[in-house]
Structure formats: structure tokens, C-alpha cells
C-alpha positions as CSV (number, residue, x, y, z in Angstrom):
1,X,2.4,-14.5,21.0
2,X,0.3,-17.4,20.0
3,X,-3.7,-17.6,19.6
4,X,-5.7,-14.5,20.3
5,X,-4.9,-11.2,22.9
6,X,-7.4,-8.5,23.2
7,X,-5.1,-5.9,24.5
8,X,-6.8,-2.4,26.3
9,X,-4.6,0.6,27.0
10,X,-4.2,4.0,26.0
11,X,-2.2,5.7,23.6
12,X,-1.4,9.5,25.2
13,X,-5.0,10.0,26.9
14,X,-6.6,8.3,24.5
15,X,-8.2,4.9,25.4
16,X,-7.7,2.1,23.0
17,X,-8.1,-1.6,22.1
18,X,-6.4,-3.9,19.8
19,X,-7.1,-7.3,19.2
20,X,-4.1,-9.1,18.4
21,X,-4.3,-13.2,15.9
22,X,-1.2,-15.4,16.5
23,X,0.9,-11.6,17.7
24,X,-0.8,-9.7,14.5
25,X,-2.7,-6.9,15.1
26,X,-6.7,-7.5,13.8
27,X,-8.6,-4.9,14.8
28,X,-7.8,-1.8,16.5
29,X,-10.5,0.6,18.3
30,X,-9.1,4.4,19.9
31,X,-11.4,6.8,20.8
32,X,-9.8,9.5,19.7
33,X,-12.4,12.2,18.3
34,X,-14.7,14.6,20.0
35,X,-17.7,13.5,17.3
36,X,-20.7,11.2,19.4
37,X,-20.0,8.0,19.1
38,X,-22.1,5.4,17.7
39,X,-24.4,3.9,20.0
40,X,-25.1,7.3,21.2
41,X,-28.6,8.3,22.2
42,X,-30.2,11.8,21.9
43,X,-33.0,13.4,22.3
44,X,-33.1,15.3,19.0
45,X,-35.7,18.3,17.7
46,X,-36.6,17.9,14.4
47,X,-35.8,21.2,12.6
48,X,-36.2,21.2,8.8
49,X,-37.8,18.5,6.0
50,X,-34.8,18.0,3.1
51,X,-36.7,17.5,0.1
52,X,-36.4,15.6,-2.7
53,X,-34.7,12.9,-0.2
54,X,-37.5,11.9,2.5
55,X,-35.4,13.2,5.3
56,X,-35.3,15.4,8.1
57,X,-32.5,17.8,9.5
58,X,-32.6,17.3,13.5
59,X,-31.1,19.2,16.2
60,X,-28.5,18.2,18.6
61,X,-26.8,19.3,21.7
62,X,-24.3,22.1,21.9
63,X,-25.8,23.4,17.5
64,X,-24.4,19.7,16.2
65,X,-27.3,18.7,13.3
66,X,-28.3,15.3,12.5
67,X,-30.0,13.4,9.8
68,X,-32.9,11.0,9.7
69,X,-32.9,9.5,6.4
70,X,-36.6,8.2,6.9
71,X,-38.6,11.5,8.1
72,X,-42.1,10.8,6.6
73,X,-44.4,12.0,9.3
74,X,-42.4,14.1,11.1
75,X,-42.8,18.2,11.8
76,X,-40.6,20.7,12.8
77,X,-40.7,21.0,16.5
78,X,-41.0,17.6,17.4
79,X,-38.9,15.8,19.8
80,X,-37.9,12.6,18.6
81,X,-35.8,9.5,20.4
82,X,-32.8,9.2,17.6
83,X,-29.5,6.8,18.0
84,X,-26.2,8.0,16.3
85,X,-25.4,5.1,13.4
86,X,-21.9,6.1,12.4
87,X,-18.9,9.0,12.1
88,X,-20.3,11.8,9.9
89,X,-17.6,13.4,7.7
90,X,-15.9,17.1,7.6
91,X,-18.8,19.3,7.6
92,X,-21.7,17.2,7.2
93,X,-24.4,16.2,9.8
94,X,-24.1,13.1,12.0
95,X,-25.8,9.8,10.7
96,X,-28.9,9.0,13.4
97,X,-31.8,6.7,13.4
98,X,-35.1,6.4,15.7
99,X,-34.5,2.5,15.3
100,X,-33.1,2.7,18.5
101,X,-31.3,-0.4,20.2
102,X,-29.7,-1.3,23.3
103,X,-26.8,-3.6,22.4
104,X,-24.8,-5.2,25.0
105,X,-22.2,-8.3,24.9
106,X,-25.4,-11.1,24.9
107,X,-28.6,-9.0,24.7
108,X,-30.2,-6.4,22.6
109,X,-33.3,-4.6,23.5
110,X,-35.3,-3.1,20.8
111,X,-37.3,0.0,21.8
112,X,-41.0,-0.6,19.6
113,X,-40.2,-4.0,18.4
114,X,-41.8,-6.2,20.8
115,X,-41.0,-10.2,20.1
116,X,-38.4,-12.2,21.3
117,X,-35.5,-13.6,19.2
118,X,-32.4,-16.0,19.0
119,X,-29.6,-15.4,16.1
120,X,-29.8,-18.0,13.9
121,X,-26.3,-19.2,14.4
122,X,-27.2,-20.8,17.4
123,X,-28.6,-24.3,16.0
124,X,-28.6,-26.7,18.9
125,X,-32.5,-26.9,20.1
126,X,-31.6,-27.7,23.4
127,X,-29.5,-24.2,24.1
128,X,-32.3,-22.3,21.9
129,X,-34.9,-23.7,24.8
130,X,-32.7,-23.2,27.6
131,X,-32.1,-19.4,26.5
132,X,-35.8,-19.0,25.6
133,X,-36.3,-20.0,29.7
134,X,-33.7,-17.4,30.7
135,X,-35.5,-14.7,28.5
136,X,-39.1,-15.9,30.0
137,X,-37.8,-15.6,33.5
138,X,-36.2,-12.1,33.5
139,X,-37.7,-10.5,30.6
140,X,-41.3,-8.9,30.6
141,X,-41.5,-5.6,28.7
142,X,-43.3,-4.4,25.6
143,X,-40.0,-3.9,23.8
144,X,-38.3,-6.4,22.2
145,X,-35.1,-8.2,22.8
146,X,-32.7,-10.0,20.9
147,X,-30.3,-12.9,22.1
148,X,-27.1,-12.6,20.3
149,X,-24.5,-15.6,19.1
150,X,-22.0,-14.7,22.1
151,X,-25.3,-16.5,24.3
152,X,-24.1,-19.8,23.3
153,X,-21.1,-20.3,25.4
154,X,-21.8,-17.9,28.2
155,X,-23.0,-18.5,31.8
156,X,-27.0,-18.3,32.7
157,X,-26.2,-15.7,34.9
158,X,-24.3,-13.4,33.0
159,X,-26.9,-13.7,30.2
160,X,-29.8,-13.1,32.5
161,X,-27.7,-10.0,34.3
162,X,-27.0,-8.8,30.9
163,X,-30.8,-8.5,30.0
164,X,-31.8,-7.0,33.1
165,X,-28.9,-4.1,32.4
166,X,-30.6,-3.5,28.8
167,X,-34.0,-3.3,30.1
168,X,-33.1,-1.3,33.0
169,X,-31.4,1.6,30.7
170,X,-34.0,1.2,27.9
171,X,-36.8,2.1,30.0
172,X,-34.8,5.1,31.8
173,X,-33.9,6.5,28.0
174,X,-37.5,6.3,27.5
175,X,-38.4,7.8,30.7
176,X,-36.2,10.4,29.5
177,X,-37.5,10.8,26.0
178,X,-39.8,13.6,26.1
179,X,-38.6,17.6,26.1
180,X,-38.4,20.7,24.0
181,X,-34.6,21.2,23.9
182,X,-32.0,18.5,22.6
183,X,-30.4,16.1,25.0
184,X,-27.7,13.6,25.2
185,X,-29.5,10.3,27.1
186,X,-26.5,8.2,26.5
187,X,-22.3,8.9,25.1
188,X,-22.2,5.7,23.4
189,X,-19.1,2.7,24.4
190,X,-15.8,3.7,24.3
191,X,-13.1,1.0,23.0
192,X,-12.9,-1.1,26.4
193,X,-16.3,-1.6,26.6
194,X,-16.9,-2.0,22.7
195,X,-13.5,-4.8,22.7
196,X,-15.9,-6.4,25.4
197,X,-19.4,-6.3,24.0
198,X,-17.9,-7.1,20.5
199,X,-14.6,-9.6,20.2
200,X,-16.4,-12.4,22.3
201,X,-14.4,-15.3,21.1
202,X,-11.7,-17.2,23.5
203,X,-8.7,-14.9,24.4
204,X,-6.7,-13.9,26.5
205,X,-7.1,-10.4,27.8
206,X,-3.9,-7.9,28.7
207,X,-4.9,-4.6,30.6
208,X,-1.9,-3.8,32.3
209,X,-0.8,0.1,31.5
210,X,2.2,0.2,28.6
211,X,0.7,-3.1,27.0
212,X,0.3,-1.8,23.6
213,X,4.5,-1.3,23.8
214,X,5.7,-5.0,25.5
215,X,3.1,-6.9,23.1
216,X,4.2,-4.8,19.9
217,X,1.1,-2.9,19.2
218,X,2.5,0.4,18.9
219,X,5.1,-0.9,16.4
220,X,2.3,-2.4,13.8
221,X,0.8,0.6,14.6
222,X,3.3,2.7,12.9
223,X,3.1,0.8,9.7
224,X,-0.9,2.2,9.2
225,X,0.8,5.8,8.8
226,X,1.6,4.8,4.9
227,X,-0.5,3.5,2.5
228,X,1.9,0.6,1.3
229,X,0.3,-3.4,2.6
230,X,2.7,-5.9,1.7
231,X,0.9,-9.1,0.9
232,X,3.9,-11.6,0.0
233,X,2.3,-11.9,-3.4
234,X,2.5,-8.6,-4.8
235,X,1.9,-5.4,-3.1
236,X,-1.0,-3.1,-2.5
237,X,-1.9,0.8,-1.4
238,X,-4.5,2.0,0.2
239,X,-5.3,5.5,-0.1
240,X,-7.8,8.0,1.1
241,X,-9.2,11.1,-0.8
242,X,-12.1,13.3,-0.2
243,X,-13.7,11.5,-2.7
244,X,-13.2,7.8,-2.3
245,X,-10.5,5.2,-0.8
246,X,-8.6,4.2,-3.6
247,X,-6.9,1.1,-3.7
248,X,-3.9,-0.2,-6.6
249,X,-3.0,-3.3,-6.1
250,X,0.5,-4.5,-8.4
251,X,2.5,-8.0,-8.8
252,X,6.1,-6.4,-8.0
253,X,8.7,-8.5,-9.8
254,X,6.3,-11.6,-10.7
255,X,5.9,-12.1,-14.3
256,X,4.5,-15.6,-14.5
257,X,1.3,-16.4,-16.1
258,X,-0.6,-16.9,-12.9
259,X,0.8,-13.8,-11.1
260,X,-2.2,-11.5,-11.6
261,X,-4.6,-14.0,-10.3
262,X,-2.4,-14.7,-7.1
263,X,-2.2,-11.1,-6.5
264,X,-5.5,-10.6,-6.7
265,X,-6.4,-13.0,-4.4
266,X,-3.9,-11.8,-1.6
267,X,-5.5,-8.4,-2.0
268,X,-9.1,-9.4,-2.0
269,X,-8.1,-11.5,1.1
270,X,-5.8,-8.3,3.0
271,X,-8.2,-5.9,1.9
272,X,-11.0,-5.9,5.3
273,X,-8.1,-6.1,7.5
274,X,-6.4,-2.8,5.9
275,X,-9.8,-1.1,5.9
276,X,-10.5,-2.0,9.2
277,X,-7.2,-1.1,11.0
278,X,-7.5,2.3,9.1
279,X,-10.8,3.2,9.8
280,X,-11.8,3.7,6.0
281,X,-15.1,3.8,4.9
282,X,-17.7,5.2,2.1
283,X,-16.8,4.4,-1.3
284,X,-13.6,2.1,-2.4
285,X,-12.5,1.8,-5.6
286,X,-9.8,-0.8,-6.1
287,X,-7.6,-1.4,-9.3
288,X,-6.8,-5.3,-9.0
289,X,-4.3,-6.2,-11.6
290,X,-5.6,-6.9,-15.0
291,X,-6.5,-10.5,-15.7
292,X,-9.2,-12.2,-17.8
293,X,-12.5,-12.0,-17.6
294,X,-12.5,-15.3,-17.0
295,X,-11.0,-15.0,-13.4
296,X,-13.5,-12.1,-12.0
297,X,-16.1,-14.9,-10.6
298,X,-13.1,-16.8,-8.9
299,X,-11.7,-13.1,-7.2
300,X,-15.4,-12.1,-6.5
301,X,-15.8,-15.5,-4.5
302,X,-12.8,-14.7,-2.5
303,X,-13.7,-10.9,-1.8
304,X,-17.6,-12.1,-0.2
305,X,-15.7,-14.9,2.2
306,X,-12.9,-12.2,3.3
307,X,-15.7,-9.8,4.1
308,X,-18.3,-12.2,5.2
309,X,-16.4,-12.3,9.3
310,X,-16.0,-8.4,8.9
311,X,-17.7,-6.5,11.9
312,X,-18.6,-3.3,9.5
313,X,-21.2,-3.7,6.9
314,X,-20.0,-3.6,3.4
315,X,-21.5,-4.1,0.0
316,X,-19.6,-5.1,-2.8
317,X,-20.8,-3.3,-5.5
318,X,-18.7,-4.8,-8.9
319,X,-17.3,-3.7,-11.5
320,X,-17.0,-0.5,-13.7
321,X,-16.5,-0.2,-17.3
322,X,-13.2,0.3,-16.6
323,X,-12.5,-2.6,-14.7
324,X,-12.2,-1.2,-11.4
325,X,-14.0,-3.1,-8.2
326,X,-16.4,-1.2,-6.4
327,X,-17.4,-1.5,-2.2
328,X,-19.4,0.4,-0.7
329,X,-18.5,0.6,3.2
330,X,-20.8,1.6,6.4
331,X,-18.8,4.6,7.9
332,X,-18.8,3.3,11.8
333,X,-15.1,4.5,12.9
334,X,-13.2,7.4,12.4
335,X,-10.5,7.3,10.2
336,X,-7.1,6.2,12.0
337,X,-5.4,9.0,13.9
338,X,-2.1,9.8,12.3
339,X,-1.6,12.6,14.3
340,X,-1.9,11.0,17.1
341,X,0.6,8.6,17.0
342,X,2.8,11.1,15.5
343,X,3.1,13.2,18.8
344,X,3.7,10.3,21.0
């Protein structure tokens, strides 16, 4: 299959999207965990300070705990507006925020952050004006709202509907805001939705039931169950422990001079894509193949443009006295379900 295929089906009961470059799977989204999702909104109860770190323990519906990283001000016994940022992991409590946005496919409403915006990759003055009109027209509210890149291309109408829809559930979260007890306001997008708001660019789109099987999903899919990615220059594994994601990266059978470097560069350029797919996050470690000094700048280039279009927020941290590569990664999906696809 040529050009790009977002693909939505489900795998057992579980709903998922893939999205699919030239037949090769991209990006891959199953909601397959009980956990809240991101996106999520609660009304949480603050419950204890943690000390030493600025932040505060909150709780959730059904005994879950959160944590506020930023809790200056707050008192035990307070109900507080909080949005779930990411997947906690075994045994700790769930990442929130009270930076709480409404994000849809073109707008984002910001709850206490009153202005209006336009990303910055929209350039043409004309469509800046013409989307500044749409947001005058249909948007009067004390929060704020933020007109996202996806506005460029898309019909007047849809952008305007779009707005109204993120007002219209900001203000009944907020209406909803105040209590004593914990509350879930909103569950957060599952994968349909998410493929929608998120992979905006021109595709085709493939919804009929047993999709993932006729357009070969389910077959890439089985190749995420081992740690080996083949990168035609060399090879490279990708493994998860409690600690870290460890990646070794090695030249197989080439022994020329420039093999490291090439290597290297297939990695650093494979390396989002096998993150992604796999759901890994939190500290990576990655033992490129030794080369000179000389040639770290050059592989550092390639790693910030392969992770530059990446939807999850990364830093790239350098390197260690060792000569191992350091990222840190935003956990924002769960890991990819092994289990899962094993029963099927």
C-alpha cells in the first residue's frame, strides 16, 4: 500500500489504531489498560504535602493516588481541578497537572490562561487573519484557546465547530469542579479519537472490522514481541528493564572503516519509531557502536532531526563517561501489550 493509511480496529476487545507510511506500520495506539488515560480529568482531593520535592499526594476515584509535582499553596482537604499527563508505572501514583487543557483535532482551550493564539507554524498572514476572525466570531470566554497547525488546511466550519465543542466541555468541567469527594469529569480519548485529533496529515482512512489482518498490521505487530530491529546497516535491540530501556546497537558482519558510523546513523534514525511502536518511555540508555570522538556531533545531529517529528516529548540527554547515549522520554503510553497479542 502506497502513501499513508490510518487504520482503526480492534484487536480482541480492545480498540486500536495504526498508522501505516508506504504499507509500514508508524505508530500504533491500543487501549489496552485499565490505568486513566491521558487527557483524563478529575476532580482530585489533595491529601498529603511530599517534602523535600514541592509536591502533593492527591486522591482519586475508586483509592487511585496522584501526584502534583507543583503543590506550593495547597492544603490537605482541598479540592483541586487536576488533568492526568501520562501512564504511571507498577506501583507508583499517576502523573496529573492542574494545567488543565482541552485539546481537540484544531483547538485547545486553556482553563486560566486567557489570550488567544496561533502555532507558529502557520506563516501565511492571510490564514493567521482569517483564523483570528473565526476565533473572534465564536470564541468569547475568559479562558484561553489555542489554534493548532492542523487549522491550516481545514474548513472554517469544522474549525469554528471544533471551538465551540472545547468551550462547551470546558465550562461544564468547570461547572463541575467543586466537591468534597474525588471525581472523574472526563475518561480521556481512546485510540479512534486520539488517531483523529492527532495524525491530521492527508490519508486515507480504513475502519472496516478485520482491517488490521487484510492491510498486514497484525503481522508487523508480531515483530514488536522481540527486541531485535533490523536496520539494513547493522542491527539493534531494544530492551526494557525496571530500571531503564536499554538499547545495543552492533554492525553484524561489516568490518569496513565506515561501518560504525553507518550503523550509528540507522540506529539514531530507527530509534523513535521502535520507541514509539513499543510504548517505551523514562530513561534510555543506548550503546551505539564505538567510533571516534570525532563522529558524536555528526550522530547527535541525526538523533535531534529523527526525534524533532516525534509526537512524545523527549530530551536527549548525551553522553556518559562510558560512552553510552542518554534520552530521557515523557511516559505518555503504556508499554505495548505482549500479552495481548499473544492470546489472539
Amino acid at each position: 500500500m502506497k502513501g499513508r493509511a490510518i487504520i482503526l480496529d480492534h484487536i480482541g476487545e480492545h480498540e486500536a489504531a495504526a498508522y501505516l507510511v508506504d504499507g509500514k506500520l508508524d505508530d500504533l495506539l491500543i487501549d489496552e489498560t485499565d490505568a486513566p488515560r491521558p487527557g483524563a480529568i478529575f476532580r482530585g482531593i489533595c491529601d498529603r504535602p511530599i517534602k523535600g520535592q514541592g509536591g502533593m499526594m492527591l486522591r482519586l476515584p475508586d483509592g487511585e493516588m496522584a501526584f502534583l509535582r507543583a503543590g506550593k499553596g495547597l492544603r490537605p482537604g482541598q479540592p483541586l481541578l487536576v488533568q492526568v499527563t501520562g501512564y504511571s508505572e507498577a506501583g507508583k501514583a499517576i502523573p496529573v497537572t492542574d494545567r488543565v487543557l482541552f485539546k481537540s483535532r484544531y483547538a485547545i482551550v486553556t482553563l486560566g490562561k486567557p489570550g488567544l493564539n496561533i502555532s507558529r507554524q502557520i506563516t501565511d498572514d492571510d490564514k493567521r487573519d482569517a483564523l483570528l476572525g473565526i476565533a473572534h466570531e465564536v470564541f468569547d470566554s475568559e479562558h484561553g484557546l489555542i489554534l493548532r497547525s492542523s487549522c491550516e488546511d481545514a474548513n472554517e466550519e469544522d474549525i469554528a465547530d471544533d471551538i465551540v465543542a472545547m468551550l462547551s466541555l470546558a465550562d461544564a468541567v468547570l461547572a463541575d469542579a467543586d466537591g468534597k469527594t474525588p471525581e472523574a469529569l472526563t475518561e480521556g480519548d481512546g485510540p479512534h479519537t486520539l488517531a483523529w485529533r492527532e495524525w491530521t496529515g492527508a490519508a486515507s482512512i480504513v475502519t472496516a472490522p478485520g482491517s488490521f489482518e487484510t492491510h498486514g498490521v497484525l503481522d508487523q505487530l508480531a515483530m514488536l514481541e522481540g527486541a531485535h530491529v533490523p536496520l539494513g546497516e547493522g542491527s539493534m535491540y531494544v530492551e526494557p528493564t525496571r530500571a531503564l530501556v536499554a538499547v545495543d546497537v552492533n554492525t553484524g558482519n561489516d568490518t569496513s572503516p565506515a561501518a560504525a558510523l553507518k550503523t550509528n546513523l540507522a540506529a539514531a534514525r530507527a530509534l523513535p519509531r521502535a520507541l514509539r511502536l513499543r510504548g517505551l518511555a523514562g530513561q534510555v540508555t543506548v550503546d551505539f557502536v564505538s567510533m571516534s570522538k570525532a563522529h558524536r556531533k555528526q550522530l547527535e545531529q541525526s538523533l535531534r532531526a529523527a526525534f524533532k517529528n516525534d509526537p512524545i516529548e523527549t530530551s536527549l540527554v548525551g553522553w556518559t563517561p562510558m560512552g553510552l547515549f542518554e534520552l530521557q522520554r515523557k511516559r505518555e503510553r503504556p508499554p505495548f501489550p505482549k500479552q495481548l497479542f499473544a492470546n489472539l
